[in-house]
N, C-alpha and C positions, 0 to 999 in steps of 0.2 A: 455348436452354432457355426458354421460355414466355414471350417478348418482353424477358428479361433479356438485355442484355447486357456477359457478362461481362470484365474487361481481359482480358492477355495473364499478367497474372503469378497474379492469379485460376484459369485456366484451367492454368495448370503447375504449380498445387497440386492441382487437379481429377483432372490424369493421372497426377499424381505417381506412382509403386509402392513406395517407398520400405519400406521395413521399419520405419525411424524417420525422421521428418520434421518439423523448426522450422519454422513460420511463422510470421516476424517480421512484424507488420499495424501499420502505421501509424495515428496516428491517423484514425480516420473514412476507413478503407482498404476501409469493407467486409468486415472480417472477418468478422461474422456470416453475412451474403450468402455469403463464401466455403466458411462450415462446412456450411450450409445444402445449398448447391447438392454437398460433398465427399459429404455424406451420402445425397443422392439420386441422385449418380453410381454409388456404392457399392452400392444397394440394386438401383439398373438393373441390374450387374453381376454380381446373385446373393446380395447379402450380404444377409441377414435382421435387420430392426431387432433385434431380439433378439439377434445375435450382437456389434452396438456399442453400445460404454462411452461413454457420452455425460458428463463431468464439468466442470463450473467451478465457483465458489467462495463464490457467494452464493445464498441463495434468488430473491430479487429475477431473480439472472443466468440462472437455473437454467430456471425459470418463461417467462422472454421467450423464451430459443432454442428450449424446448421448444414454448409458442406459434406460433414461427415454421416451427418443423418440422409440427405441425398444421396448419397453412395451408397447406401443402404434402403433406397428407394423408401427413403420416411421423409413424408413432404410435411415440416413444423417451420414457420416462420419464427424463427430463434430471435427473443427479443432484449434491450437492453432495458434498465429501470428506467431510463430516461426514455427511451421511445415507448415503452409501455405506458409508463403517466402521461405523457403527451397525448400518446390514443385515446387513454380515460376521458381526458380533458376537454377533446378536441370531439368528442361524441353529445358532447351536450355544450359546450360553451368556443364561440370565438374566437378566440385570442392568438396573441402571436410573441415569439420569443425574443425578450429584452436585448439591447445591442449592451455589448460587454462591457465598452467602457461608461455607460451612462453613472452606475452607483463610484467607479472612480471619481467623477468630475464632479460626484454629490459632494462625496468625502473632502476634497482640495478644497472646495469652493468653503464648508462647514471649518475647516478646519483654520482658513484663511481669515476668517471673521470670530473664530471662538475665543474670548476675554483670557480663557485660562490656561490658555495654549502652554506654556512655561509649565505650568503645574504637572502635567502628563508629561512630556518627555524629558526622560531622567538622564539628563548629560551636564556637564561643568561648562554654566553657561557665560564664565568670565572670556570663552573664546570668541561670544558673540560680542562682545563689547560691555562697560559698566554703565550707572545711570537709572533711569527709570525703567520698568518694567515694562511697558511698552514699547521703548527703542529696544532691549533684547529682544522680544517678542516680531518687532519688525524685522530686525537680520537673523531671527531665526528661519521665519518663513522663505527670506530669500535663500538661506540652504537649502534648495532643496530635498539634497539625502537626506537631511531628519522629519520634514515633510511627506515624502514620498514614502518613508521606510513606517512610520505613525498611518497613512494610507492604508499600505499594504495589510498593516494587524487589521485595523479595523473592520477592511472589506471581509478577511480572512474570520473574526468573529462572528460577522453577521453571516457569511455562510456554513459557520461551524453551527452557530446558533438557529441555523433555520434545519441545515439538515440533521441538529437534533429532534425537529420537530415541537420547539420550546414557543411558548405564548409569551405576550408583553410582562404576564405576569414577574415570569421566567428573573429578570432584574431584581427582584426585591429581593429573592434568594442570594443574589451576587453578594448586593450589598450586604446583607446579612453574615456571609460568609467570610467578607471583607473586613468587618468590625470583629467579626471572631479570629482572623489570622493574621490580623498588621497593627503593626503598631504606627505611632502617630502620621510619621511623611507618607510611608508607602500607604499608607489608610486612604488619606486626603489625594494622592495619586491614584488612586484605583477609583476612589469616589468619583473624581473627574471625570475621569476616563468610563466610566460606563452609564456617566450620567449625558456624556457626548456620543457615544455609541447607541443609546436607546435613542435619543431626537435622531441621531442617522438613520435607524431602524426605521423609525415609525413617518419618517419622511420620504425612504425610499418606497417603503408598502404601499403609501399614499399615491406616490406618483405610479408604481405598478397598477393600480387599481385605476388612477385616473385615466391612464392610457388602455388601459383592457390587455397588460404585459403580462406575463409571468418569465422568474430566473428560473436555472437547472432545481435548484432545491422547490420551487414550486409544482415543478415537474410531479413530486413525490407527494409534498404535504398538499396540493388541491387535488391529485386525482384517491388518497385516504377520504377527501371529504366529500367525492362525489363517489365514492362505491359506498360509504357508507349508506349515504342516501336512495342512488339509485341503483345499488348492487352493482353486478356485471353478469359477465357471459359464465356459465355454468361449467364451469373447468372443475375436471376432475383427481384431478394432477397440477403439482406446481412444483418444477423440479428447477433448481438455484444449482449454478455453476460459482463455483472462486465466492463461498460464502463468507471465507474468514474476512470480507472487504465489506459487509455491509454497515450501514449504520443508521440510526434507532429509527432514522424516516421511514428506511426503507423494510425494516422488520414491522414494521406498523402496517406499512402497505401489504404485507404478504399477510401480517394475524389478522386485517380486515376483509382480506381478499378469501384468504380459509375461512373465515366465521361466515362469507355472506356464498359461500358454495360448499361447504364440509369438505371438500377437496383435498386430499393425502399430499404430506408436503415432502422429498425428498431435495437436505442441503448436503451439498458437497463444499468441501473445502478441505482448506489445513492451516491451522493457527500460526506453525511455524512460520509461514511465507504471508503475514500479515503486514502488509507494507506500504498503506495508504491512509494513517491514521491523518495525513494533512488535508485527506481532501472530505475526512468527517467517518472515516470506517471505525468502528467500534469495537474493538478483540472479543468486549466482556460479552457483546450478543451471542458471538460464537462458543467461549466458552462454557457459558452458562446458558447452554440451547435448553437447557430443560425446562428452566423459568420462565422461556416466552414461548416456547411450547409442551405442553405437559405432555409426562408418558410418552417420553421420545427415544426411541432406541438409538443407540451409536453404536456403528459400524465401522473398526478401522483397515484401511487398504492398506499392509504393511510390509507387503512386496514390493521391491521399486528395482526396473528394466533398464534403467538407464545407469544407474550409479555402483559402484567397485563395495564390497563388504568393509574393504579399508575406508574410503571413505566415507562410511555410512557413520562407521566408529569416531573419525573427526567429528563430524558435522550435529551428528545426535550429544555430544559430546560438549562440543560447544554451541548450541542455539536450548539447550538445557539449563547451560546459567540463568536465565529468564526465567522469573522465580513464577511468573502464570502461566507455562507455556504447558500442554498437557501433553503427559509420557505416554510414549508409543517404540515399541522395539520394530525399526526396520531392518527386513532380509535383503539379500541380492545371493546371484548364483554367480556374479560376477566376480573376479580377484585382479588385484591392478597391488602389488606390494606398496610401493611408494606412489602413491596417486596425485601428491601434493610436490612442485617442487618450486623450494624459492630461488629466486635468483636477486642476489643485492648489487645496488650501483653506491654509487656517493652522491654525487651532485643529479646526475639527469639521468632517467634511465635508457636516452639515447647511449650513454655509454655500455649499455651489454644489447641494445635492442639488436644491431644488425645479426649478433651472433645467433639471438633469438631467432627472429626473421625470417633468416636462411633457412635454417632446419624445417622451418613447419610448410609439411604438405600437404596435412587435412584441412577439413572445416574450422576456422577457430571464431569463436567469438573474444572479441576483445569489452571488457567492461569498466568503467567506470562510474565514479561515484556520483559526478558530476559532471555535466555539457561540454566544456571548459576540457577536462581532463586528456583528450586526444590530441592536444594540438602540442600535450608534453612529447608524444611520437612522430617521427620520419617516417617514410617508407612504410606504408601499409602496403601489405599482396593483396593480389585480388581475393585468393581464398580465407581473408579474415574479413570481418564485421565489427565496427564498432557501434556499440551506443551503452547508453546507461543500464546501472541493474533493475531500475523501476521498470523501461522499458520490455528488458531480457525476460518476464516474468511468461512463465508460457511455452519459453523454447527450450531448445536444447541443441549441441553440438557437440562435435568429435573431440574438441576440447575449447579450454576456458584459458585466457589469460584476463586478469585482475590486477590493474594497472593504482597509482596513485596511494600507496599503501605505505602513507606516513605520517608522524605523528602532528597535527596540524589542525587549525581551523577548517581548513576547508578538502581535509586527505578523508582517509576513509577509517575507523569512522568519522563522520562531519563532528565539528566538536559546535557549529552553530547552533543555540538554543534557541528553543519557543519563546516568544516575550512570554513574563511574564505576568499580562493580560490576557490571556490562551487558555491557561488552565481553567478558567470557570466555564469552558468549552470542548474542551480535551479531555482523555482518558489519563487519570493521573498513571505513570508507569516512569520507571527508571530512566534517566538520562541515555543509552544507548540501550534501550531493549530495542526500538524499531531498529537504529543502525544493526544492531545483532542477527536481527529477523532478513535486514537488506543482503549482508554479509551472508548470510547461510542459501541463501537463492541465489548469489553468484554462484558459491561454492559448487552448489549442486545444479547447475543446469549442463554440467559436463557429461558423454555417455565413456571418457579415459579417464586424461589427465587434466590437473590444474595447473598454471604457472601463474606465480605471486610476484610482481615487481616491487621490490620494497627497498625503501632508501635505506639504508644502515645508517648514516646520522642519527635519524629518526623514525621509527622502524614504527609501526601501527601497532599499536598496544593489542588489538587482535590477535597480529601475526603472532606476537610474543605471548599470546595466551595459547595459540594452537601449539606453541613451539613446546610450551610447558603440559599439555594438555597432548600430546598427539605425535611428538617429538620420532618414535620408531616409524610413522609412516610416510615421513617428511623426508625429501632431497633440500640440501641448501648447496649453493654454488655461488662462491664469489669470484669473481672474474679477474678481478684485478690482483688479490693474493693468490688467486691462480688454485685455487686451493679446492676441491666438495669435499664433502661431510657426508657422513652416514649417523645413523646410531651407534656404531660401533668404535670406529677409529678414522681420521680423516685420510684419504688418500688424492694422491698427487693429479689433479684435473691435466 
């Protein structure tokens, strides 16, 4: 195909026939190259762009594939789940999209007037003052932070809870679950609290309905209820980019959209790089693709063009600890011996950045864990980038530095938990499997090397797991002892 040439596991997604087909793509596997070239086999075949559902998850994503299928003179309006249900939506009923802050000002206002305020948030409330329960109650509200932060869950359940696609019913399961796993305080805290979160619920639905609004999560669950009823357009294809990100709304929307056109569904993705469980993505759909579509083949892309054989061995290595995460051996043709090199400061890692700095005169991207995390650095060049690893998801560069790699609340990984009010929402999993998942997509969006700034006070229990785990492909350089390190014997920097 046009001087491409494609692997062998590329090319058995290509012939595939599958009725429903996983494509688990490693990183920098070439899955875009692979959708690309599935869609242009398909159109050779007879299929009329018009007749495939082209979706993934960003506009950003949406924009490039569709791009590349242009380049390819394949004219497919590549769509996101969220402009997709809105089209459903907006084909038969009116309506227009809710202003953001409106369910905050619900929540403050409910929260401001609710009797049992004190019962739900769990802090030592002798700092509010002693006395009656309602003078605590009154300077608690005027805190603010414990107001706004009791907000933020709440807003956060009720869009966990809509984009599971869960009914009012949905609550009586809570409770129930709640008398089976707490004991007396936390029982009567949890009580509270979801018995204040369903009147938020069914007060904010209320006021969507009375203005003729719908949220993002509506986007999904009213346009499932209008193809149910009025079908849709006769696609005969529905091919999903970055599936490891969906979650239950949106697997609903796609088994309602296949049952009302028998439509062959090809997902792409990779479980590894699953890293938006806050905004409602589900791992277990992707894992377990076979349960919500039966007789599904899986195909893994197990090439990858961007990353060194060493660091394939790091990174498969450690994002494996993740006791769901499913086994795939990936190749490269590429060799890079030490691909990883740490460099330790004490206090700031302005203390080794300039040396850093100087030297680099490729592409680099710079990543952090958090927004916050660049303003720890001086002197950016022009040929570095910063932004977070949630963002970096997608790219790639001549190399990677990975900044804020200490052992902390807020270093990498984040040691900030879910309330726990979340989990009747959330996918139960290990305390740092997503941080694990975040970690391995910085690792890997490199096409050389990686550099690790890590505090040696407090060094990221990560670092010290690759250190144990990966130790022969690893440079460490402390600056200040003046000292690197090999695997073998230190020698004099």
């Amino acid at each position: 195909m046009e001087k491409i040439i494609l692997d062998k596991y590329q090319k058995k997604v290509i012939k595939n026939k599958s009725k429903n087909l996983l494509v688990i793509a490693g990183a920098g596997s070439g899955k875009t190259l692979t959708i690309v070239y599935k869609i242009k086999h398909l159109i050779k075949k007879g299929i009329m762009p018009s007749e495939i559902l082209c979706i993934t998850f960003t506009k950003a994503a949406a924009l490039n594939l569709q791009n590349k299928l242009k380049h390819n003179n394949i004219y497919i309006n590549v769509k996101t789940f969220h402009s997709l249900g809105y089209e459903i939506i907006k084909s038969t009923q009116n309506v227009t999209l809710i202003k953001e802050n409106i369910l905050d000002n619900l929540i403050i206002k409910k929260l401001k007037t609710y009797p049992k305020l004190t019962k739900i948030i769990n802090v030592n409330f002798t700092e509010f003052g002693k006395g009656k329960t309602e003078n605590i109650k009154n300077n608690l509200i005027q805190n603010t932070e414990y107001l706004y932060k009791l907000k933020d869950i709440i807003k956060t359940f009720i869009n966990l809870f809509k984009s599971n696609n869960y009914n009012i019913n949905k609550f009586k399961t809570f409770h129930q679950k709640n008398k089976k796993e707490h004991l007396s305080k936390t029982k009567i805290r949890h009580k509270f609290f979801l018995n204040l979160t369903k009147t938020i619920y069914l007060e904010y639905q209320e006021y969507l309905k009375y203005k003729n609004q719908i949220d993002f999560q509506d986007m999904i669950n009213k346009a499932i209820e209008i193809v149910q009823k009025e079908g849709i357009y006769p696609y005969k294809y529905i091919i999903i980019d970055e599936y490891q990100d969906s979650s239950v709304s949106k697997c609903k929307l796609i088994q309602t959209i296949q049952n009302k056109t028998n439509a062959h569904l090809i997902a792409v993705g990779d479980d590894w790089q699953s890293i938006y469980q806050f905004t409602g993505s589900n791992l277990e759909i992707f894992i377990n693709f076979k349960k919500y579509f039966p007789k599904a083949k899986i195909i893994k892309l197990k090439k990858t063009y961007r990353n060194s054989k060493e660091l394939l061995k790091i990174t498969s290595k450690f994002i494996m600890q993740n006791k769901n995460q499913i086994k795939k051996r990936m190749s490269s043709d590429k060799n890079n011996r030490k691909p990883v090199t740490i460099y330790y400061y004490n206090d700031s890692p302005n203390e080794i950045w300039n040396n850093i700095s100087q030297n680099i005169k490729t592409q680099t991207l710079i990543l952090g864990r958090n927004n916050k995390d660049i303003n720890k650095l001086s002197n950016i060049k022009k040929n570095m980038q910063y932004m977070t690893v949630h963002k970096s998801k997608g790219l790639e560069a001549n190399q990677v530095i990975i900044i804020n790699l200490e052992n902390s609340v807020n270093g990498f990984p984040s040691k900030i938990k879910n309330s726990e009010y979340l989990k009747y929402v959330t996918l139960n999993e290990n305390d740092y499997d997503e941080e694990r998942r975040l970690f391995y997509v910085a690792l890997t969006r490199t096409k050389n090397s990686v550099i690790l700034l890590v505090n040696k006070q407090k060094p990221s229990i990560f670092v010290e797991e690759l250190l144990k785990q990966s130790n022969k492909y690893i440079k460490i350089i402390d600056i200040n002892s003046k000292i690197m390190y090999n695997e073998k014997r230190p020698i004099t920097y």
